[in-house]
C-alpha positions in Angstrom: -154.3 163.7 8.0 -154.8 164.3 4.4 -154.0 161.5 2.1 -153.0 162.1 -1.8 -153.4 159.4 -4.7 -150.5 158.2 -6.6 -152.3 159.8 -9.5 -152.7 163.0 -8.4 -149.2 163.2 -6.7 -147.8 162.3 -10.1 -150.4 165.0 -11.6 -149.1 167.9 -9.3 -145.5 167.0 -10.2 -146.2 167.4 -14.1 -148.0 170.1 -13.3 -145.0 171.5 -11.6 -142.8 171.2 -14.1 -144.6 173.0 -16.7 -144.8 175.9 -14.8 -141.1 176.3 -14.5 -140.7 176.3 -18.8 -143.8 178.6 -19.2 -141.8 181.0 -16.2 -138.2 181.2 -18.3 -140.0 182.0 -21.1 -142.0 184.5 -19.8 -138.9 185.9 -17.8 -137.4 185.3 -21.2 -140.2 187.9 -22.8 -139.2 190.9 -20.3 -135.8 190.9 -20.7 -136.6 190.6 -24.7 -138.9 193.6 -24.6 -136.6 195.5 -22.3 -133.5 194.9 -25.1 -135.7 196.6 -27.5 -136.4 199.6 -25.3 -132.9 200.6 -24.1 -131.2 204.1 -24.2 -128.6 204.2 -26.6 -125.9 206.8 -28.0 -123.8 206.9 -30.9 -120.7 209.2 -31.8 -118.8 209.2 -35.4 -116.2 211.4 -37.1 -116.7 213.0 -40.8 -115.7 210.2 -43.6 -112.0 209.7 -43.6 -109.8 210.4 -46.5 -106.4 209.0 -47.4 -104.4 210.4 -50.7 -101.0 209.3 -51.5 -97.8 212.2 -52.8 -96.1 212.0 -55.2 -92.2 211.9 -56.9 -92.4 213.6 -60.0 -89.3 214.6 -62.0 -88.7 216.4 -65.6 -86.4 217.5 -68.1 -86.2 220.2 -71.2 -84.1 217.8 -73.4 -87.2 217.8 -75.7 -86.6 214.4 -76.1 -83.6 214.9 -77.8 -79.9 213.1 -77.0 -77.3 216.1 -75.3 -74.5 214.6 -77.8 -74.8 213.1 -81.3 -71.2 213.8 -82.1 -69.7 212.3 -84.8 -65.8 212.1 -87.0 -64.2 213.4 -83.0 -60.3 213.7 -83.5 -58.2 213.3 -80.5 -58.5 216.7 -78.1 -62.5 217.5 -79.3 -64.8 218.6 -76.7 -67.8 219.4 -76.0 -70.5 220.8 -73.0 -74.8 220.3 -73.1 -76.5 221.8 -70.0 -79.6 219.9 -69.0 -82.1 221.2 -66.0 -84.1 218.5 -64.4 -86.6 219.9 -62.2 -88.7 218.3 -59.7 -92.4 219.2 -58.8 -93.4 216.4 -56.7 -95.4 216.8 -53.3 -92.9 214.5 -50.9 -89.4 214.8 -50.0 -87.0 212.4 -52.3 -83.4 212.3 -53.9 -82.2 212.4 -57.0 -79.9 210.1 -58.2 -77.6 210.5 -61.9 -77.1 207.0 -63.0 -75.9 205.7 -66.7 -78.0 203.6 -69.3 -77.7 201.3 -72.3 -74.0 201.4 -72.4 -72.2 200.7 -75.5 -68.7 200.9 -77.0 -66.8 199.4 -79.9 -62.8 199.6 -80.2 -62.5 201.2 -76.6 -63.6 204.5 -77.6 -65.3 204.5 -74.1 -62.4 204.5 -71.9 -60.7 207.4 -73.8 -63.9 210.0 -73.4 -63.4 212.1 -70.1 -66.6 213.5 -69.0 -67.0 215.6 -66.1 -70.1 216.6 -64.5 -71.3 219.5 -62.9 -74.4 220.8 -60.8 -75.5 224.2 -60.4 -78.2 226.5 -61.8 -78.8 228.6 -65.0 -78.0 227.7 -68.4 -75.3 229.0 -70.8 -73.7 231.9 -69.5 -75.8 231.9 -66.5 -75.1 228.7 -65.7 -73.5 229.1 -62.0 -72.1 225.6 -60.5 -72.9 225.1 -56.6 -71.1 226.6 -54.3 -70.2 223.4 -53.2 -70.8 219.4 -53.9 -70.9 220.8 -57.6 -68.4 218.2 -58.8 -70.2 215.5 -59.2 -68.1 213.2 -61.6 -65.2 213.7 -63.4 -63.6 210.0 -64.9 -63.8 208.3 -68.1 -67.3 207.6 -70.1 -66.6 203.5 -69.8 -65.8 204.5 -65.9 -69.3 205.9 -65.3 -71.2 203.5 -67.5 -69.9 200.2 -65.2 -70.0 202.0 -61.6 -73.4 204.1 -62.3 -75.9 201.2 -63.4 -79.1 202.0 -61.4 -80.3 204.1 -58.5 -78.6 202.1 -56.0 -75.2 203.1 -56.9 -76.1 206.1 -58.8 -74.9 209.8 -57.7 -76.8 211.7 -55.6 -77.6 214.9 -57.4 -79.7 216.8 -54.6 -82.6 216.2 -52.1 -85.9 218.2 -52.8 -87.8 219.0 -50.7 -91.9 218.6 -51.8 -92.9 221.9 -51.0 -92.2 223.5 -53.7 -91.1 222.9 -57.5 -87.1 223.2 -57.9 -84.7 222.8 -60.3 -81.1 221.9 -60.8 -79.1 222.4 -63.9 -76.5 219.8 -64.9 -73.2 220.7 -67.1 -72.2 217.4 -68.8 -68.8 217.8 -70.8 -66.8 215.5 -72.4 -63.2 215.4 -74.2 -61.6 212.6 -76.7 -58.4 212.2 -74.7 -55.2 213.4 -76.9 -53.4 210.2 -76.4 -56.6 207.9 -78.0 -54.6 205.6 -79.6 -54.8 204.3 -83.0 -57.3 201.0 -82.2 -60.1 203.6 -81.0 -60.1 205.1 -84.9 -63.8 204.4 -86.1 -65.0 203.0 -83.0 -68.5 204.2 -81.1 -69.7 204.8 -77.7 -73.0 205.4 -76.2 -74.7 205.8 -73.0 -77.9 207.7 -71.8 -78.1 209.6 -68.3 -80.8 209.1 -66.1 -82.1 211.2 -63.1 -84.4 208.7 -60.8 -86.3 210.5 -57.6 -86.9 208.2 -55.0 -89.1 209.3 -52.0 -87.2 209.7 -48.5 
């Protein structure tokens, strides 16, 4: 029988347990290099692209107001044709709305206005052939219900694939019966045509 120091028993178990470190990091080593030496495969698409449409609406009032009337009598009238056209590339709807109203002495509520939708100008003008009435009430009406695009009239729906165009036929009258309090007074009010995308 074969008898083994305390020493060297103690030596052989050091010994032991250095081996086991040095093996991990030499198993640590193989699976290292064989990272660095896989197969591999890649797939990609062409770079991606997003552009956003557009709502685009115009007008050929030059910039100029439709009515600048001025010394009406009871019973004058009056009719401005205006064509808005849209060239935007996304389907939207067009909504007539008033602006910056203003009156003095009531001469708002006493100036009918009626307007009409169609195409053409003049003596081509040719209202739709139906839906072409699209207000007919008193200026001060139009300026407190038509404030904004929410409650504004919808004029038509383009479509965004192609340019179109709609012609509007805004008339007004000073109603016969204006009485006497309205003499001297003034009204005002812009029209607005907003397109909203659908």
């Amino acid at each position: 029988m074969t008898s083994t120091s305390p020493r060297t028993a103690r030596a052989m178990r050091i010994t032991g347990f250095a081996a086991i470190p040095a093996a991990l990091v030499a198993a640590g080593l193989l699976v290292g290099g064989a990272s660095y030496s896989a197969f591999s495969a890649t797939t990609s698409t062409p770079t991606n692209n997003w552009t956003s449409g557009t709502v685009a609406l115009t007008d050929d009032d030059q910039n100029v107001a439709l009515f600048s009337a001025t010394n009406l009598k009871p019973g004058a009238t009056g009719t401005k044709d205006i064509t808005v056209t849209s060239t935007g590339s996304l389907a939207s709807t067009v909504k007539l709305y008033g602006t910056q109203a203003a009156t003095t002495n009531g001469l708002s509520s006493y100036i009918d206005i009626t307007v009409l939708e169609g195409t053409g100008t003049g003596s081509a003008f040719a209202p739709l052939a139906s839906g072409s009435n699209l207000y007919t009430g008193t200026l001060a009406d139009f300026a407190a219900a038509r404030t904004d695009y929410a409650n504004g009239i919808t004029a038509w729906t383009p479509s965004g694939s192609a340019s179109e165009a709609r012609t509007f036929r805004i008339s007004y009258t000073l109603e016969a019966a204006t009485p006497n309090t309205a003499q001297g007074g003034t009204a005002s009010l812009g029209f607005a045509w907003e397109a909203q995308n659908n």
